[in-house]
C-alpha positions in Angstrom: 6.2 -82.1 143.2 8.4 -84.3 145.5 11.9 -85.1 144.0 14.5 -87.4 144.3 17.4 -86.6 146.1 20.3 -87.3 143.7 22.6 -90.4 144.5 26.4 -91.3 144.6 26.2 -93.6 141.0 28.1 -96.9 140.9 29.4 -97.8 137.8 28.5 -101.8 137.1 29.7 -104.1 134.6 28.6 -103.5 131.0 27.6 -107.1 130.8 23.5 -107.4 131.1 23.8 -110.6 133.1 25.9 -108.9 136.0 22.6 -105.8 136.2 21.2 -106.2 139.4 18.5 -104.7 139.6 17.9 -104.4 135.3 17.4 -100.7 134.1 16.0 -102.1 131.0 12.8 -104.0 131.1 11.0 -105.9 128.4 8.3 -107.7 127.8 8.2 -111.5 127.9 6.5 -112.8 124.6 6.0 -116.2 123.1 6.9 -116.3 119.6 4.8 -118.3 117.3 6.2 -119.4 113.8 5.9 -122.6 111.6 8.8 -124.1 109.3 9.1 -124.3 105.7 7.6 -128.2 106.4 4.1 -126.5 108.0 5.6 -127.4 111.9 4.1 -125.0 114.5 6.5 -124.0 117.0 6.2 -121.6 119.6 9.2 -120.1 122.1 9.4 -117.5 125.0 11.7 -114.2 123.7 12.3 -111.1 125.7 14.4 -109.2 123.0 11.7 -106.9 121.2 11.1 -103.7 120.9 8.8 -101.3 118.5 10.6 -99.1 116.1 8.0 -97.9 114.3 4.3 -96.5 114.4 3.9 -96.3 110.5 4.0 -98.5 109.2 3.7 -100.5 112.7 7.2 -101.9 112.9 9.2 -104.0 115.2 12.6 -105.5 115.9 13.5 -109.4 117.4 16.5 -110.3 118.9 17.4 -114.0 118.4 20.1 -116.6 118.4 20.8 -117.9 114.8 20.4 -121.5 116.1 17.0 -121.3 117.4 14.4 -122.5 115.8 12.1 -119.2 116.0 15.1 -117.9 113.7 15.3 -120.8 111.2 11.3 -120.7 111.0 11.3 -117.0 110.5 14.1 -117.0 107.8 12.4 -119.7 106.3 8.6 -118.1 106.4 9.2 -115.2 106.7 6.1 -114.6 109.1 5.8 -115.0 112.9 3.3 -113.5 115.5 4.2 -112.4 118.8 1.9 -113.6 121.6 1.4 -111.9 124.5 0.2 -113.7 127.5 -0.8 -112.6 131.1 0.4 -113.4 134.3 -1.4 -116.7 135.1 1.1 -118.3 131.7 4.5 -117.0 133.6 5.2 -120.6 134.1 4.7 -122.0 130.9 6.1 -119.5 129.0 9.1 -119.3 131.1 9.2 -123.2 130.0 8.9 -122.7 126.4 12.1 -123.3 125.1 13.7 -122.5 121.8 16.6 -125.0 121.1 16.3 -127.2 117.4 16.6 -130.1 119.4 13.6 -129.6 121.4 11.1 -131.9 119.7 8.0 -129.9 118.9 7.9 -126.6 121.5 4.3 -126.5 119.8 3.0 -129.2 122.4 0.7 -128.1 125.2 -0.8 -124.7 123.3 -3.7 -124.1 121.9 -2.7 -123.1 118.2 -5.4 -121.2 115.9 -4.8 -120.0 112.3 -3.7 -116.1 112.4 -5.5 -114.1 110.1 -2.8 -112.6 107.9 0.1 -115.0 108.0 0.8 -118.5 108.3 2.7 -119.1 111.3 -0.3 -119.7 114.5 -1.5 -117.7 117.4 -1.3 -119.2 121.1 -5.0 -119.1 121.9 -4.1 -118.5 125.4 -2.3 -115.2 125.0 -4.6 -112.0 125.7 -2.9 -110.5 122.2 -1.5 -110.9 118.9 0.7 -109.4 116.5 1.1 -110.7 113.2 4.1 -110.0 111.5 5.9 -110.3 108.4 9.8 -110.0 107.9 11.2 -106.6 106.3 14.7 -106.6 106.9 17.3 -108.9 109.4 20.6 -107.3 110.8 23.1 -110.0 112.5 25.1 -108.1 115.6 27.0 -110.7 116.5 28.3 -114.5 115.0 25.2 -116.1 117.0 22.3 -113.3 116.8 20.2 -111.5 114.3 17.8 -108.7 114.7 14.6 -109.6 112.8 12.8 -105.6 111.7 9.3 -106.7 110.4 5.9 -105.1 109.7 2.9 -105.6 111.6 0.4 -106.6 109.8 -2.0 -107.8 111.8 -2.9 -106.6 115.6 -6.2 -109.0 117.6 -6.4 -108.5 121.7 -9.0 -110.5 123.9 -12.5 -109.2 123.9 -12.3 -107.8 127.1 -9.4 -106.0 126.7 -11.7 -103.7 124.7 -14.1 -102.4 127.7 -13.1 -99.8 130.2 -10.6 -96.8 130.7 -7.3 -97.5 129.4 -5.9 -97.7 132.8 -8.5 -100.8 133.7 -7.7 -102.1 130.1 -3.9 -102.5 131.1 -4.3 -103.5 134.4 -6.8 -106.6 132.8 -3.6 -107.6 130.4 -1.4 -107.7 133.1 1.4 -108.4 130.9 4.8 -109.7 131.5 8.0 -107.7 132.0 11.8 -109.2 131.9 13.6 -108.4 134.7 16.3 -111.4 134.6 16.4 -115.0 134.2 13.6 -116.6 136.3 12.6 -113.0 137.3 9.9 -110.8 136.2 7.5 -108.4 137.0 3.3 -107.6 135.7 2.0 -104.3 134.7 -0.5 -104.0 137.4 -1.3 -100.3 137.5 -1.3 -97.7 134.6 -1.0 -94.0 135.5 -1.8 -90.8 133.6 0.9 -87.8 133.8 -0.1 -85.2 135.8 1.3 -81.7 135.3 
């Protein structure tokens, strides 16, 4: 076993947008929801996190003046989509202000097949999910907890060794604005 050799640490400013590089991940998502009117709106959010395995729970962090949070406090329901690499782009594009005219345009939107709010058809998975609980941490964000309900992945995402099966996702990771990184390679822990 090679280690590490242990390095002088510097201490950095507390703020996440001064972190370069981030010590904290996460993936990049596109959040689908639809308002209390029936409008389909999707958005990029890199704010989540599972907090549960059962029931399959997990926690959104979002700004009380998007529209993903007025569409979720209004529904209820949203899916998180998760696209692959060749979408980086377009997701990074996908905006979440109110004023935004319909940040459904451009997607392919299908019906889900447990709640209301759509899936992006060109995401490689899909989590349905249904609000449990909300938290605000601040005057401008909330932190939506809510219960999987549903879970649908591309075909062939189903065929292969796990390793092969997360390399074929090649899902998104946050690193900072207009930075990220894909899961390219999955590795078993040796002893």
């Amino acid at each position: 076993m090679t280690r590490r050799k242990v390095e002088l640490k510097v201490e950095v400013p507390a703020d996440k947008s001064a972190w370069r590089p981030a010590p904290l991940a996460g993936p990049v998502v596109l959040v689908s929801t639809r308002s209390g009117r029936g409008e389909p709106h999707v958005a990029r959010k890199t704010w989540l996190t599972m907090v549960a395995s059962v029931p399959p729970m997990l926690a959104l962090s979002c700004r009380l003046s998007h529209r993903t949070a007025i569409n979720i406090l209004e529904t209820r329901e949203f899916v998180v989509n998760v696209p692959g690499e060749e979408l980086a782009s377009r997701a990074w594009g996908a905006t979440d202000q109110v004023t935004a005219g319909s940040a459904a345009d451009g997607w392919a939107l299908s019906e889900s097949l447990r709640v209301g709010a759509p899936r992006v058809q060109e995401c490689r998975a899909h989590l349905e999910c249904v609000l449990d609980a909300t938290r605000r941490v601040t005057d401008e964000d909330v932190v939506f907890f809510a219960k999987i309900v549903s879970v649908s992945l591309d075909e062939s995402l189903m065929q292969g060794a796990p390793e092969e099966r997360y390399r074929a996702m090649r899902s998104l990771l946050y690193l900072e604005p207009e930075l990220y990184a894909v899961i390219e390679n999955a590795r078993r822990v040796t002893p």
